[in-house]
C-alpha positions in Angstrom: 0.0 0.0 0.0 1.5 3.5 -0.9 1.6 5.8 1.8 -0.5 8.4 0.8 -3.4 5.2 1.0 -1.9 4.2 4.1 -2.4 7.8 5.4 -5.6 8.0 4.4 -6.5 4.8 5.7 -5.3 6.0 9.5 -7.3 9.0 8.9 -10.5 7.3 8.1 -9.8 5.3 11.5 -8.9 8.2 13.4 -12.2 10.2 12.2 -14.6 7.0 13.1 -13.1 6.3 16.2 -13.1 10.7 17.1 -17.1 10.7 16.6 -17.1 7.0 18.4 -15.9 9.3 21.4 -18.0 12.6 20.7 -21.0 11.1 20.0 -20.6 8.6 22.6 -21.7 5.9 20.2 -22.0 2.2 21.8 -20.9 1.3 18.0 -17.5 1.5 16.9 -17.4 0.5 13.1 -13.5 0.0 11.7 -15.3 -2.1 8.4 -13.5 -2.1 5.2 -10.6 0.1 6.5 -7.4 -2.3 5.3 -6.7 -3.3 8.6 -4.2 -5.6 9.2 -4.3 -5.7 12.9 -7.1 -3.7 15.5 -4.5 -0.5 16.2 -3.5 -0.4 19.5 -3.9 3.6 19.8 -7.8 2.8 19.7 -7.3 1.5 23.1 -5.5 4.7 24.3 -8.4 6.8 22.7 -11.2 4.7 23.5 -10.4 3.9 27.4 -12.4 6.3 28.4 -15.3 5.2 26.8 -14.8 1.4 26.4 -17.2 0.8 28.8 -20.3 2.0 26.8 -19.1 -0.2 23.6 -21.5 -2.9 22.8 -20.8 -3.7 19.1 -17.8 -3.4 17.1 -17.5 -4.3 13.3 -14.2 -5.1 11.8 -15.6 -6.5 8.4 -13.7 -6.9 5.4 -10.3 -5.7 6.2 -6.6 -7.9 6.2 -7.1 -9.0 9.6 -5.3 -11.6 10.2 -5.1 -11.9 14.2 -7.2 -10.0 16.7 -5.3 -8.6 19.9 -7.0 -10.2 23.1 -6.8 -6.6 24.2 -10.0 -6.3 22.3 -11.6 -8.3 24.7 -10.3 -7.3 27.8 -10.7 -3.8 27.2 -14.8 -3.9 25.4 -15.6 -5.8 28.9 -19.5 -5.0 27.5 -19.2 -6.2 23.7 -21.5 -7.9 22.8 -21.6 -8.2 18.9 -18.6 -8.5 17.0 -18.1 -8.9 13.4 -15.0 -9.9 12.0 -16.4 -11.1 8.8 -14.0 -10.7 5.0 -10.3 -10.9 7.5 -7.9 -13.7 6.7 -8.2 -15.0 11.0 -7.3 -18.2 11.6 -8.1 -18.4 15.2 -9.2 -16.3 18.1 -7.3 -15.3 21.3 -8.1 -17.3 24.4 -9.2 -14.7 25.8 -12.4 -14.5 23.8 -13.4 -17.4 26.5 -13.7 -14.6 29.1 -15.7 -12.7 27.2 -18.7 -12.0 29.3 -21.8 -10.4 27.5 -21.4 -11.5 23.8 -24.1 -12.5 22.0 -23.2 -12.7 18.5 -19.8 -13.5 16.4 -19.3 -13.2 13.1 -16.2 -15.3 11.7 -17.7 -15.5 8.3 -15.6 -15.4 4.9 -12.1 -16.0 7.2 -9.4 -18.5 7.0 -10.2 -20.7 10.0 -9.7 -24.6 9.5 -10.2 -25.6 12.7 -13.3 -24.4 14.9 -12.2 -21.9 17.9 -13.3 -23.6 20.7 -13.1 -21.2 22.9 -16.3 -19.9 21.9 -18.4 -22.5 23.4 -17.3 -21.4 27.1 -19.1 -17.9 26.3 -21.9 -18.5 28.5 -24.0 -15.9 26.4 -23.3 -16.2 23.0 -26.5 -17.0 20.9 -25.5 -16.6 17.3 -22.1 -18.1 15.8 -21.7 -17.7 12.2 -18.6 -19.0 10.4 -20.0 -19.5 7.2 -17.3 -20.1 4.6 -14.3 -21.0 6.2 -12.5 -24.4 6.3 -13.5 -26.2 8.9 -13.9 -29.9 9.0 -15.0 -30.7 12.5 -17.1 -29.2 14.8 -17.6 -29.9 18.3 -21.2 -30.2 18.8 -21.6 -31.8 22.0 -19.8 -28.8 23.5 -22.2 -26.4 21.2 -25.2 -28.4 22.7 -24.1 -27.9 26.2 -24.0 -23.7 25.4 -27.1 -22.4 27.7 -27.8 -19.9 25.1 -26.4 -20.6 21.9 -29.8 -20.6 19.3 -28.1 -20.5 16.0 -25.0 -21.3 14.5 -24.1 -21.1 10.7 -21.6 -23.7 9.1 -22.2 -23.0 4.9 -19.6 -23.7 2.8 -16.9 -25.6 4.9 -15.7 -29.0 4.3 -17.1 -30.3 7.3 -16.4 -34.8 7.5 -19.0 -36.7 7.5 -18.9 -37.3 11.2 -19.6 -33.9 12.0 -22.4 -33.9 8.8 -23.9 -36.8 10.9 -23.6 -35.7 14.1 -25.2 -32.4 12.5 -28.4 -34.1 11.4 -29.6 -35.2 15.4 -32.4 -33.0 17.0 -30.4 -29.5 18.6 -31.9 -27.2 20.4 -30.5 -24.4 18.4 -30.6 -24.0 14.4 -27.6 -25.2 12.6 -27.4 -23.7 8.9 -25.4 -26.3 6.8 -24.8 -26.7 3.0 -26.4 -29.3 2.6 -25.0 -32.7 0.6 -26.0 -32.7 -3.0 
């Protein structure tokens, strides 16, 4: 990226996360931004407001990690899209999370499923549509108090998992299904 792009890029950041702060939004919206990593200034700029931050979209940048600061810092997230990155797993720290209802993992690089998602006590909706996972540990998704819906579309799942996909849940599973 030249660095007139990558100035404007820290710009476009720096302006979304200013009215995040003046407007005292509980949204903070970094999509489509070429990310390549959450900036650590945000954390420095956002303490004092970290608290009121209940969704935070990180769509469709180059993301290819996400700091566990995120999570230890948003102590009141509760949605989080990090759809269109190129993440292969999540910190262990997401397991801490304590309010999060929603994840979106969609369109990433993941091959194997973050576990650590199914000790969020919370989380309702899972979606990691398009990714390359091959396994997925349902009996640990059907022991999630409040998980309701979890989509698993265009991954290579075995046919374990397929089977073990087909018993009665109590939440909906969106699968491609078998032609």
């Amino acid at each position: 990226m030249s660095n007139r792009k990558m100035a404007e890029a820290v710009a476009n950041v720096a302006r979304r996360i200013n009215a995040t702060v003046e407007e005292g939004k509980d949204t903070l919206d970094l999509s489509n931004c070429k990310l390549i990593s959450f900036p650590d200034g945000v954390f420095k700029v956002l303490r004092s407001v970290s608290e009121n931050i209940r969704v935070i979209t990180l769509a469709d940048n180059e993301m290819k990690a996400i700091s566990s600061k995120v999570f230890s810092t948003f102590t009141q997230l509760r949605e989080l899209d990090l759809q269109g990155n190129v993440l292969t797993k999540l910190p262990d720290s997401v397991g801490d999370v304590m309010h999060l209802t929603s994840i979106n993992l969609a369109n990433n690089s993941f091959s194997i499923f973050p576990d650590k998602l199914t000790e969020i006590a919370t989380l309702e909706r899972i979606n990691l549509e398009g990714n390359s996972i091959t396994e997925i540990p349902v009996e640990k998704l059907s022991n999630m108090p409040a998980l309701k819906w979890i989509n698993v579309k265009s991954n290579p799942l075995d046919s374990n998992t397929h089977s073990a996909l087909q018993s009665p849940h109590s939440f909906d599973i969106l699968t491609t299904t078998e032609s």
